[in-house]
N, C-alpha and C positions, 0 to 999 in steps of 0.2 A: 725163796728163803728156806736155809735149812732150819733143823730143830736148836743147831748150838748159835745160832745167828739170832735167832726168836730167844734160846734161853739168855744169852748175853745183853738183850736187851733191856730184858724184864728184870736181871738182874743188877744194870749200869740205874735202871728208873727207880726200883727198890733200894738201892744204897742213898742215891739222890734223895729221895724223900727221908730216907733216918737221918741221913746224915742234915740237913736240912733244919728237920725238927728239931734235933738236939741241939742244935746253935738256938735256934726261936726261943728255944727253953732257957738255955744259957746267957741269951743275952736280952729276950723280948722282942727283937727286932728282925724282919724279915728280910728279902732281896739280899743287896750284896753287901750288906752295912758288918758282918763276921770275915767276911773273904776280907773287905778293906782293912782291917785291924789287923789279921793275920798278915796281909802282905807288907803293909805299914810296920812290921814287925820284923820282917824278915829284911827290910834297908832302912834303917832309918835315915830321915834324912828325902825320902824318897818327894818326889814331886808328884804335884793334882795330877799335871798330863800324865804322867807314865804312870799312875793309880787308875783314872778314866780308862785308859788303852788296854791295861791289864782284866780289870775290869765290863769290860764293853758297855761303858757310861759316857752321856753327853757332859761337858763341860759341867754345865749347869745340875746335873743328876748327881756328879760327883762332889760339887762343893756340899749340896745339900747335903750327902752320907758325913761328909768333915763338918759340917757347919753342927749334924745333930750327935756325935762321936765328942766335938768339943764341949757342947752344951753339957753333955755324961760324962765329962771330966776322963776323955778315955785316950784322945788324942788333944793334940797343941800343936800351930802353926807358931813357927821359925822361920827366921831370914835366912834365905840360901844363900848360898857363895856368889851366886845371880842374883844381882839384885831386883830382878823383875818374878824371881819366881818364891814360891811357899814349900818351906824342906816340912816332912809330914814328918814328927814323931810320936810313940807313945806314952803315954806319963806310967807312973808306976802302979794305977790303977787300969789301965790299959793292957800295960803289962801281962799283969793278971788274970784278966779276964781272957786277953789272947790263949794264955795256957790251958784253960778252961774250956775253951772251942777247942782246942788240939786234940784236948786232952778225950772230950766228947767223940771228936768226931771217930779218934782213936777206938775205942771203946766201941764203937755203932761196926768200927770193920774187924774188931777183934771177934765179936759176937757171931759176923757170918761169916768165921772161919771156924767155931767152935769143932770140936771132934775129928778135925786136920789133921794130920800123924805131923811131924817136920818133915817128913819126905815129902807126902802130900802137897805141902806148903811151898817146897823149895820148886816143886815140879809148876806147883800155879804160878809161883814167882819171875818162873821163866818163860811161862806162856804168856804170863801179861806182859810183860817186858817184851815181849816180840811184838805184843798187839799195841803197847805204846810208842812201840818207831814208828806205825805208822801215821799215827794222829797228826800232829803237829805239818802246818804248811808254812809256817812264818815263825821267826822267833818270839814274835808275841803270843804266837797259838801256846807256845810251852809256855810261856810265863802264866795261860790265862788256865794250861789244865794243872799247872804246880799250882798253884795260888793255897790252896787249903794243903798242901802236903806238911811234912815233916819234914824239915832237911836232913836233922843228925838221923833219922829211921832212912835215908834214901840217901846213902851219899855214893852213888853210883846209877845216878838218874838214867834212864835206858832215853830218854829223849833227849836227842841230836839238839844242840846247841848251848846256851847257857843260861842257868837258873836265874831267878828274878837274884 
């Protein structure tokens, strides 16, 4: 292992954790119960299984995050166009609070860029963007590292295939 290999990684577990925290703080609740609001946010309408898949939650792991999301007035189950299946939307306190996790986590990656030039900025821009083609093995894999993104901050997502 080199030294940008070790820094990159103390650097991907350090973002991890702020960014983390600030949802905890934001919403009180831990695991993936922030990522499901935000991705419930980004289709509405969106089904448990492709919430679970996205997520990497059992059936049952996933109703729970909807069962305690609805209890918090944050989400609401609808009848889908299938009639066997549940469309996930947000309510307009839901809403809100999604922007609020954005808005955080936003904030936690503006912070370790502070003293950037835009050059700087434009040059890391391009380096991650080369290091995010490689990521993804399946179109779920991109769904599961978008999931906390910004769409209108990324509308030229550097990973190969299509956004949740």
């Amino acid at each position: 292992m080199d030294r940008t290999t070790n820094l990159l990684g103390a650097l991907a577990l350090a973002l991890t954790d702020r960014i983390s925290s600030g949802m905890k703080e934001t919403l009180d609740r831990s695991g993936e119960t922030a990522a499901a609001i935000i991705v419930i946010g980004y289709v509405p309408g969106l089904s448990v299984q492709i919430l679970r898949q996205v997520l990497e939650l059992s059936h049952p792991g996933a109703v729970r995050v909807i069962d305690r999301l609805e209890e918090d007035g944050l989400v609401e189950r609808r009848k889908a166009t299938d009639g066997r299946a549940v469309a996930l939307h947000l309510t307009r306190k839901g809403s809100k609070l999604r922007q609020q996790l954005m808005d955080s986590r936003l904030d936690t990656l503006e912070a370790a860029l502070e003293g950037f030039t835009v050059d700087e900025r434009l040059v890391l821009g391009d380096l991650l963007s080369k290091v995010l083609t490689n990521l993804p093995e399946t179109e779920m894999g991109k769904h599961r590292i978008c999931r906390l993104c910004s769409v209108q901050t990324c509308n030229d997502c550097p990973i190969p295939g299509h956004a949740i």
